[in-house]
N, C-alpha and C positions, 0 to 999 in steps of 0.2 A: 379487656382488649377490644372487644366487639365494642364498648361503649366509646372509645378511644377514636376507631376506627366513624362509627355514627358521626362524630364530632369534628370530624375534618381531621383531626391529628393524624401525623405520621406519614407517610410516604404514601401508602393504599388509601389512607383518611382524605389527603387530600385529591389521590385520583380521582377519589370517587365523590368527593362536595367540592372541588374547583374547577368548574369549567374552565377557566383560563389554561389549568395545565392540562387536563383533557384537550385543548384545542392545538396547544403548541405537541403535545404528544403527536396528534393526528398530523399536524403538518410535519414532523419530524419523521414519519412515517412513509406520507405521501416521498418527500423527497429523495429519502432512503431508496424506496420504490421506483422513483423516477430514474435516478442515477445507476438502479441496477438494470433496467431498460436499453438507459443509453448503452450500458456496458455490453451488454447481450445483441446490442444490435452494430454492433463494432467502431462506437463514437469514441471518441479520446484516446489515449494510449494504451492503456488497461484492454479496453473494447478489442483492439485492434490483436494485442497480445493474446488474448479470448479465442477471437475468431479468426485471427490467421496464421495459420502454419507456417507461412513463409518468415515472420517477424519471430517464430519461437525460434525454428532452428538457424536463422540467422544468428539470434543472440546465443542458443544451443553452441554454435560454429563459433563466435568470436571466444566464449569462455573457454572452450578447448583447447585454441590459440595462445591463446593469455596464460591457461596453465602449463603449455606445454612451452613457454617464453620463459615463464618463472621457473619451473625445475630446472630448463639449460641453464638461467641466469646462477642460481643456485649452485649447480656442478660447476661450470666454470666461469666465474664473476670477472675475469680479466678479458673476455672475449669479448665483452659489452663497456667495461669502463677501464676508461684510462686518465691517468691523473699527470698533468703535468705542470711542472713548477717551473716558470719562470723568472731568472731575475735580471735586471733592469739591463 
């Protein structure tokens, strides 16, 4: 296995004798790192869900809405639709 591994074979074999994917690791890394940055410093939408409360329990508030629309909808389904057939 050790001698496998000396030889580039295999996943570890090649971290460890190709630089090329030692390199793309690191940059896969770096921007992993970058983007949790952004996130922590409340850029993009994620970010902003992170760091602001107002945008949690706004969305907290509309789901509550939304389930408490679908149980009524549920108990009485004729309060919200209505079907009518017209002919010519």
């Amino acid at each position: 296995m050790l001698a496998d591994v000396n030889a580039g074979k295999g996943t570890v074999g090649k971290l460890m004798k190709d630089d090329q994917l030692h390199q793309h690791l690191d940059e896969l890394v770096a921007k992993f790192n970058s983007t949790i940055d952004r996130i922590n410093s409340g850029q993009g939408t994620l970010g902003q869900f992170v760091v602001n409360p107002q945008l949690y329990e706004s969305l907290n508030g509309a789901t509550r809405e939304f389930q408490s629309f679908a149980k009524d909808l549920r108990a009485n389904p004729k309060k919200f639709l209505t079907i009518r057939l017209v002919l010519f």
